[in-house]
C-alpha positions in Angstrom: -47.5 -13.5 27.2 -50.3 -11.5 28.4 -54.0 -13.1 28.2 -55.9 -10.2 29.6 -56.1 -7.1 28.6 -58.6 -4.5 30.7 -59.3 -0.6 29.6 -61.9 1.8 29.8 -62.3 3.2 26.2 -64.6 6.5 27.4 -64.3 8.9 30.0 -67.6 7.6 31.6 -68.5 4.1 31.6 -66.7 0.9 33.2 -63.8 -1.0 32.1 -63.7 -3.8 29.0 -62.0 -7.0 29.8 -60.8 -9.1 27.3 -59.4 -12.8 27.9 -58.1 -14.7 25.7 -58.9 -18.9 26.3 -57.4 -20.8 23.4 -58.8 -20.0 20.0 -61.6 -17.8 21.7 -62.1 -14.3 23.2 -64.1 -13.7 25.8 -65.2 -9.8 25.6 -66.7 -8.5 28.8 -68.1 -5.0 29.0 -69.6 -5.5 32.6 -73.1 -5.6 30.9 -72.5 -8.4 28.5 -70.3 -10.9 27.6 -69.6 -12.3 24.3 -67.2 -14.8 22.7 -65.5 -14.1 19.8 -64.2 -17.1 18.0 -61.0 -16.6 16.8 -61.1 -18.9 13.8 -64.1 -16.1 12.3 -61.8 -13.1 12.2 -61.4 -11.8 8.7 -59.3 -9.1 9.5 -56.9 -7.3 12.2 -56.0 -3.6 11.8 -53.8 -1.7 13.8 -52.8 2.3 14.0 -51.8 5.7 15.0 -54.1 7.6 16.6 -53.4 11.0 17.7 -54.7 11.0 21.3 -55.4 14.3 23.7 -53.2 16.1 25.9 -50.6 15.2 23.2 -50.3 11.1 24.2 -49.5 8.8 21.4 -53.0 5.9 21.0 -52.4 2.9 19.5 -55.4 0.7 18.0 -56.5 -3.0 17.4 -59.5 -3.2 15.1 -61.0 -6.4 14.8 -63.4 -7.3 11.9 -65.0 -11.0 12.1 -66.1 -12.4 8.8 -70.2 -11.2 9.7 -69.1 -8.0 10.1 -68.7 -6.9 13.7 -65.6 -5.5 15.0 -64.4 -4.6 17.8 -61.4 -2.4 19.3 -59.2 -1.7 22.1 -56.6 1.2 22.6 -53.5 1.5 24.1 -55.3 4.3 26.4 -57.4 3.7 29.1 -59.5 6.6 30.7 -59.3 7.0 34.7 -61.9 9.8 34.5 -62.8 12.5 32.7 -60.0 14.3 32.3 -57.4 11.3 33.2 -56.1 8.8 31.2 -53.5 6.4 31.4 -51.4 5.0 28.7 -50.5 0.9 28.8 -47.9 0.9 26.4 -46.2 -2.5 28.0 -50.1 -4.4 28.3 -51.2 -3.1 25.1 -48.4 -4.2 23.2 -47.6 -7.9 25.0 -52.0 -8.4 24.6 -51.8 -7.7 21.0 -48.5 -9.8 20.1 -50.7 -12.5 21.9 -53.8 -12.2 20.2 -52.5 -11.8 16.3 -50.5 -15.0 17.2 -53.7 -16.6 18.4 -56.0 -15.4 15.5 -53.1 -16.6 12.9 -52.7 -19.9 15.0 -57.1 -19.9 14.4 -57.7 -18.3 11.0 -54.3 -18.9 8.9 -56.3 -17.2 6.0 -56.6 -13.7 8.4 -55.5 -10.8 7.1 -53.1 -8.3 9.5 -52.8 -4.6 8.0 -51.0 -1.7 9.4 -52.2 1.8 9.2 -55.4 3.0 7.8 -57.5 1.9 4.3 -55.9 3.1 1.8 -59.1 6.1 0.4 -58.7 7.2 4.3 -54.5 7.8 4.1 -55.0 9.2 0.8 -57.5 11.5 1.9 -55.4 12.3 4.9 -52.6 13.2 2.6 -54.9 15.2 0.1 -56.3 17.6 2.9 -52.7 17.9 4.7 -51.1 18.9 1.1 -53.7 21.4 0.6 -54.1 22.4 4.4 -50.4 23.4 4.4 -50.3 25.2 1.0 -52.9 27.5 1.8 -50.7 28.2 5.0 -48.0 28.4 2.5 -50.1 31.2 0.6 -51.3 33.1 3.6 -47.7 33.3 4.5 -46.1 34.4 1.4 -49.0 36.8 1.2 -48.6 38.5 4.5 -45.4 38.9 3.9 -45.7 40.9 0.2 -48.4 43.3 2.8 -46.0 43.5 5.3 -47.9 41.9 7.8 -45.3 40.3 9.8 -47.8 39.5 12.6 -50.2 37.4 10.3 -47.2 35.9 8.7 -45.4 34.7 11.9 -49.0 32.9 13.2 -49.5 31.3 10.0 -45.4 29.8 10.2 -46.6 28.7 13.9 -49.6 27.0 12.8 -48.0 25.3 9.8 -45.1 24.2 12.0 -48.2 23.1 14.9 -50.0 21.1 11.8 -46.8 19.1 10.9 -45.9 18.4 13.6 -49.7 16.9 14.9 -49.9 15.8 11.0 -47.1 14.1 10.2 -46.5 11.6 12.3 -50.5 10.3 11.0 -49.9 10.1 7.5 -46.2 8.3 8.2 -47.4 5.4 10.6 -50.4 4.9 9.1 -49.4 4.1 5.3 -51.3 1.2 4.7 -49.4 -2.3 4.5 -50.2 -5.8 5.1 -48.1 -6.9 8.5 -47.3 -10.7 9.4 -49.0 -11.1 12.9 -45.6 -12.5 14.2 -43.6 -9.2 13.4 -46.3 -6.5 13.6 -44.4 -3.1 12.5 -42.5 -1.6 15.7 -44.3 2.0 15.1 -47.6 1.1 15.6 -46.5 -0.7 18.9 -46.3 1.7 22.0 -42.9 1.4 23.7 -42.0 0.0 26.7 -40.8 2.1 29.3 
C-alpha cells in the first residue's frame, strides 16, 4: 500500500509530503517538518467536499489528542487555475494510514461525514433554501411570470443537484478504519 502521499492544497505554495514510517508520520511542507505520532491521534474524519470546476474533493482530517489537525485532499493544485484529482493515491494513502493509526491508537475514533450541528445545519438552510425557491415559483406562476418562474425551477434544479450529494455523503457515522464507507473514497479509474 501506498506510504507517501504528495499534494499541493492552494493554488500558490509548494507541495506537502506526507510519509508514513511505522507508527509515525512524517509531515513535510518544504518549510518544516514535523512528526506526527500515530499512537496521539484522537480522531480521523473523512468527507465530501464539493470542489470547483465541478470535481468531486475528498478529505482526511486528522485531530491528535492536543488539538492540532491536519488535512490532505484528494485534489492537488498544479496552478492557479489547474488542479488535478488523485483519486487512486488518495484513496490507497488513506486505507494505509487509518490501518496504521488503528494498528497505533486502537482507542481512535474514524467518522464519516461532517459533525453532526454542521449536517444538520446543512440540512436546515437547504430545506429552507429550496422552499423559498418553491415560493418564488409558485408565485410567478399565479403573476404569470413564466420567465421568473422558469429561472427559479433552474436554480432549484442547479441547488439539488450541487446540494444533495453534500447532505447524503456526509451524514455523520462512525466508520471502522478497515472498511472506510466506499462514498467518501474517490474511485479508481
Amino acid at each position: 500500500m501506498t506510504k507517501i502521499y504528495e499534494h499541493s492544497p492552494r493554488p500558490v505554495g509548494g507541495p506537502i509530503i506526507f510519509t508514513l514510517k511505522g507508527d509515525k508520520l512524517v509531515v513535510d511542507s518544504g518549510r518544516k517538518v514535523r512528526e506526527v505520532q500515530l499512537g496521539a491521534v484522537e480522531a480521523v474524519r473523512i468527507t465530501y467536499e464539493p470542489g470547483r470546476f465541478a470535481q468531486k474533493v475528498f478529505r482526511t482530517r486528522i485531530r491528535m489528542k492536543d488539538g492540532k489537525t491536519f488535512t490532505f485532499s484528494s485534489l492537488t493544485w498544479r496552478s492557479l487555475v489547474e488542479a488535478k484529482a488523485q483519486p487512486e493515491e488518495y484513496r490507497n494513502f488513506a486505507r494505509t494510514l487509518f490501518a496504521a493509526i488503528a494498528d497505533a491508537n486502537p482507542n481512535a475514533r474514524f467518522l464519516a461525514g461532517k459533525s453532526r450541528p454542521v449536517w444538520l445545519a446543512t440540512v436546515g438552510l437547504t430545506s429552507v433554501s429550496l422552499l423559498g425557491m418553491a415560493y418564488l415559483i409558485w408565485r410567478a406562476l399565479q403573476m404569470n411570470v413564466t420567465g421568473v418562474a422558469l429561472l427559479g425551477g433552474l436554480l432549484a434544479l442547479v441547488g439539488i443537484w450541487q446540494l444533495e450529494p453534500m447532505i447524503r455523503l456526509n451524514k455523520p457515522r462512525p466508520f471502522r478504519p478497515d472498511a472506510p464507507p466506499e462514498e467518501l473514497l474517490p474511485s479508481t479509474p
